[in-house]
N, C-alpha and C positions, 0 to 999 in steps of 0.2 A: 798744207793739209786743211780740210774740212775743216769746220768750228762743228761738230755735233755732237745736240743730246741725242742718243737711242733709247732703246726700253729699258727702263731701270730695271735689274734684276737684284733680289735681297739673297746674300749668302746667309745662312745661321752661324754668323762664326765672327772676328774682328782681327786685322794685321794691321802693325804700322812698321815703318823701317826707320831705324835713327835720324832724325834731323841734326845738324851738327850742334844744335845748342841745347836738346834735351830727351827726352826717352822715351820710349813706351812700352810697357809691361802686357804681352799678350795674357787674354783671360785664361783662365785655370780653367773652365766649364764651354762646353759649346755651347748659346745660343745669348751670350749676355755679354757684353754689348754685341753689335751687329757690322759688316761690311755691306753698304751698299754697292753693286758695281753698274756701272753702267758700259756700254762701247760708243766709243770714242773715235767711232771713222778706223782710217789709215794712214801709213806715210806717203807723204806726195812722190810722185811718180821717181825713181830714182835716177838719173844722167844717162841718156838713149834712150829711156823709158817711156809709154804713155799709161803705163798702169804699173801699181806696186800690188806683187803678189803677196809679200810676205818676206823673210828671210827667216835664218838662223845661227845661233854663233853670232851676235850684234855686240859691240860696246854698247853699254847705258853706265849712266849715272846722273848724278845730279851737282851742279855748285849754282853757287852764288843768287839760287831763286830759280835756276831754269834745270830742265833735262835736257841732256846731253845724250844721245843714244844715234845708231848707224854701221853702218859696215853689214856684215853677215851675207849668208848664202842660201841661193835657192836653186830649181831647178828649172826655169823659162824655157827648156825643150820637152818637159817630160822626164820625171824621175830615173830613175834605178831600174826600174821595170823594163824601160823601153833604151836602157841605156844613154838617158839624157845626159849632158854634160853638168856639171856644177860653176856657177857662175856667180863669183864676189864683187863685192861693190868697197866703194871708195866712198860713197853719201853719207854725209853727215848730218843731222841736224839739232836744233835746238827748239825746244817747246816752253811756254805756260802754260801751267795747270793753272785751273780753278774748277769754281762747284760746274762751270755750264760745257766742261772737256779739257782740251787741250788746241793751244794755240800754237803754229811756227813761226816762230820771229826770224830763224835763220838756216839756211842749206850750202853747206860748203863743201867741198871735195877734201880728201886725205890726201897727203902724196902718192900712198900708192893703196892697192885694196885692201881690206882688212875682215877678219873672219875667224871665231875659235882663238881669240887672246883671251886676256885675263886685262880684268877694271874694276879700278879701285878708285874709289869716291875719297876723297880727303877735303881739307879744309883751304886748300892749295890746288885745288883743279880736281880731275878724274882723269888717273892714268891705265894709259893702254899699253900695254905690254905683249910685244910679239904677234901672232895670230895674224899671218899676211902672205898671200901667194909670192909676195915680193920679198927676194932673196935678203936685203937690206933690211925688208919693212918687216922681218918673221923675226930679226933682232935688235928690234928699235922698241926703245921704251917711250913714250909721247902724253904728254899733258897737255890735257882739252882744258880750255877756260872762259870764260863769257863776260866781255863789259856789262856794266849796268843797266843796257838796251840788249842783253842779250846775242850782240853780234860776238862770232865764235872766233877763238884765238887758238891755234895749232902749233904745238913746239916741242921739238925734238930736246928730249934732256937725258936722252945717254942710249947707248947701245952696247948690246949681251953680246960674249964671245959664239954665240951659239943661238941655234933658233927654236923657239918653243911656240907650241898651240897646245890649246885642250889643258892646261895648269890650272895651278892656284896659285894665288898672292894675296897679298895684304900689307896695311900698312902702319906703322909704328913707331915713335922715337925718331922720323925725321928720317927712314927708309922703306924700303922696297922689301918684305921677304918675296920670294919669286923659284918657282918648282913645282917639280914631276910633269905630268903630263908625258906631250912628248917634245924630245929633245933633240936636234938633228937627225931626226926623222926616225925614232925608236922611242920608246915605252920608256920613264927612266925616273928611277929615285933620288938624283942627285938635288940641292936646294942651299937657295943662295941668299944672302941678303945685299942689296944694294945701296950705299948711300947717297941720299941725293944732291947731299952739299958737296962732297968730294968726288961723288962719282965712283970711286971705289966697290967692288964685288968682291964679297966674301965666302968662299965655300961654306957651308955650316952642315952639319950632321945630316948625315943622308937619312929619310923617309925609309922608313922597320917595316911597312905593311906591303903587300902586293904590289905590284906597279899596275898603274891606273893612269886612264884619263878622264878629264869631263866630270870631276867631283864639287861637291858644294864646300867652300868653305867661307870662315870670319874668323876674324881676331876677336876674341872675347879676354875682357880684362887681361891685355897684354900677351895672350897666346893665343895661337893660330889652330884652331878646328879643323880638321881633314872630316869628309864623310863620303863615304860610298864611290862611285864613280867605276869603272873597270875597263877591260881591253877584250876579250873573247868570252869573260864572263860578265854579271852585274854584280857589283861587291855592295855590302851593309855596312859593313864596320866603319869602326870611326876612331881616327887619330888627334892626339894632341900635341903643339910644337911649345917648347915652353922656351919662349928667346932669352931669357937668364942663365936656364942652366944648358941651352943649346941639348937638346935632347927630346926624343921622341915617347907616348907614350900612349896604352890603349885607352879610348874611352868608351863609352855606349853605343853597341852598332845602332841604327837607326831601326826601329823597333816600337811598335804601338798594340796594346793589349795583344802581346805575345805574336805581333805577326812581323816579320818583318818585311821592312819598305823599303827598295830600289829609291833611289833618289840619281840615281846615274844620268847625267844628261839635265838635270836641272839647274835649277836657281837659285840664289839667298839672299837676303838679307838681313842687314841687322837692326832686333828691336831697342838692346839696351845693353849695356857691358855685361850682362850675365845672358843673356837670350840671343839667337839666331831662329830666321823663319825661311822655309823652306817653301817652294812652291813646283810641282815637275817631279820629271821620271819615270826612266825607261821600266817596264815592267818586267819584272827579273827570270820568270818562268817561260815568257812570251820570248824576252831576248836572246836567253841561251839556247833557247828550241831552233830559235831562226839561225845563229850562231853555226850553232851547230851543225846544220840541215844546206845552211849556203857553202858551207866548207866542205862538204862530206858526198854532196849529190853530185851527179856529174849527167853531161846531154842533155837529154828529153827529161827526165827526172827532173836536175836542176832545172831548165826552162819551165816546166809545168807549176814547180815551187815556187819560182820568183811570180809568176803570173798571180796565183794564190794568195802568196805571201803578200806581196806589194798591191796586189788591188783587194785587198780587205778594208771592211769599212772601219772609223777610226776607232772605233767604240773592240773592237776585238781585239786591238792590241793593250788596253786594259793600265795606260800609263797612270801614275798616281794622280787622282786629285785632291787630295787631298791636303789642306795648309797643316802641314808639321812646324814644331817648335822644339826646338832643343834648349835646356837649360842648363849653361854650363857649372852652375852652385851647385847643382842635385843631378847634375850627369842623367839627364832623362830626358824622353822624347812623348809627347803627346800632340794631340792632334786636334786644333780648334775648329773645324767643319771643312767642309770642302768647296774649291771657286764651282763657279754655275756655267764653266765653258769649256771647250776642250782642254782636257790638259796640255802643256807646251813642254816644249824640251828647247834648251840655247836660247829662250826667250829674253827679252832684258827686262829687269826686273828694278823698278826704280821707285826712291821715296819722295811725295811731292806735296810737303806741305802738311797737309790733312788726308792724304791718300795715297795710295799702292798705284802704281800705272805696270801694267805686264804691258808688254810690246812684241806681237808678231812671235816667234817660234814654230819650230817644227808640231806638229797633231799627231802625225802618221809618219813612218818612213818613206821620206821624200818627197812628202806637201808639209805645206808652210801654211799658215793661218796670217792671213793680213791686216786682221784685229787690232785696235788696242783698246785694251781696259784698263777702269776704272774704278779703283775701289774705295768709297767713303765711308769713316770710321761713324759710326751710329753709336753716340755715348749714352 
């Protein structure tokens, strides 16, 4: 990948995501402190490739000083519109952040492709869990790790009776929670915890709300956060898992001065054992309209709608930009400004040091943004 600085752009707003050794408290106010962002190039061309569009659906994370991000999908014939094919990849790679971008020290292949799992950053690697056109690789759980030069280490450390995309997980006390989404190949409330020294899977109390996919979540102070996500609608609410007393419970739909926000199809991260921050999101009026409208048209109708639908500019489908912050002490959500770029949906969403890196995602349905940004915390 490129080494580049772009044009700095100033957000009114500041995010950081947990580093493993300390915290960061989003502001209560928009416009104090500040996120600088800058664009940061793209990912180098992916295997058969001589340009990277973009994907979506990607692992990210971060160990050991480096980011970890790769996999995801795009559409290299032409979207949905024109009946393009969707095409996943298996590319890996590993980056340095500092202030002048981002560096690739390394690009390695997966076993097999990967797209739509669930990653989870820990102190122990960043595991990838399911999300793979590979009938093996859609129930394989996998920990990415990086020597001290950054060159990337891939290893298999257990596999699900079953295949999941589109979930949530998290991780805690030395396991995997792991659920909903979908689950051999259906919508599904079931949720599990994994151990990773025994390996052992344990069913645990099935998810109380809607069945959904493509929701945001974190573990805040030892329970696990559900928000929004859905299947033919776009859902707001918001669940909580409490792993002590294995039980499910409502918290604050996702919600800012009385509106509510779609967060379906986004990103999180975590600032601090009480905060999670959000970035993305399908727009909820826009979604169910099309939802509804692709299901129901039929012929020349339907083909004149997709036409519409899908070559609309990205700006009219209206996804959030806006950076929310959920506090899980005061069960609330507020909104410290918004990023200066398109919104993304399935983007990866990573903490690096002294800054936020988004990575590529979906804009529009079925273009892909081949971006990545940059954002510096302005104290």
């Amino acid at each position: 990948m490129k080494k580049l600085l772009a044009s700095l752009i100033v957000s009114a707003t500041v995010a950081a995501t947990l580093p493993l050794t300390s915290a960061f408290a989003a502001p209560e106010t928009v416009g104090q402190p500040q996120i600088l962002w800058q664009s940061v190039g793209t990912l180098s061309p992916a295997q058969g490739q001589t340009e990277n569009i973009g994907v979506a659906g990607m692992l990210s994370g971060n160990y050991n000083g480096y980011i970890i991000a790769g996999g995801g999908a795009n559409f290299p014939n032409g979207g949905p519109a024109v009946g393009g094919p969707k095409k996943t990849y298996s590319d890996v790679y590993v980056f340095k952040a500092s202030k002048e971008g981002l560096t690739e020290v390394d690009h390695q292949q997966m076993p097999f492709e990967i797209a739509y799992g669930m990653s989870v950053t820990t102190k122990d690697g960043v595991y990838y869990i399911g999300g793979s056109t590979d009938a093996v690789g859609a129930k394989t759980i996998t920990r990415l790790t990086t020597d001290a030069k950054g060159k990337l280490k891939i290893e298999k450390v257990g596999e699900l009776p079953f295949k999941i995309q589109n979930g949530v997980a998290g991780y805690a006390n030395g396991a995997l929670y792991i659920g909903l989404g979908n689950q051999d190949g259906k919508a599904s409330a079931d949720f599990y915890k994994f151990d990773l020294k025994s390996k052992e899977l344990t069913k645990l109390a099935s998810f109380t709300g809607a069945l959904r996919e493509q929701s945001v979540s974190q573990i805040l102070n030892n329970k696990l956060y559900v928000f929004g996500g859905g299947t033919n609608t776009a859902l707001t609410d918001g669940y909580v898992y409490d792993i002590q007393k294995d039980a499910w419970d409502k918290v604050a739909s996702v919600e800012v001065d009385n509106k509510a926000i779609s967060v379906y199809g986004g990103n999180s991260i975590k600032l601090n054992e009480d905060e999670m921050l959000v970035i993305g999101g399908f727009n909820k009026e826009v979604y169910d309209w099309a939802v509804s409208n692709l299901g129901s048209l039929k012929d020349q109708e339907l083909a004149d709608f997709k036409a519409k639908y899908f070559g609309a500019d990205v700006a009219e489908f209206k996804w959030n930009n806006q950076i929310l912050v959920y506090n899980a002490k005061t069960n609330t959500w507020r909104s410290i400004g918004q990023i200066p770029f398109n919104a993304p949906c399935g983007e990866g969403l990573v903490y690096a040091g002294d800054s936020i890196i988004s990575i590529n995602g979906e804009v529009k349905p079925g273009v892909r943004s081949n971006r990545i940004y940059q954002g510096f915390i302005v104290k």
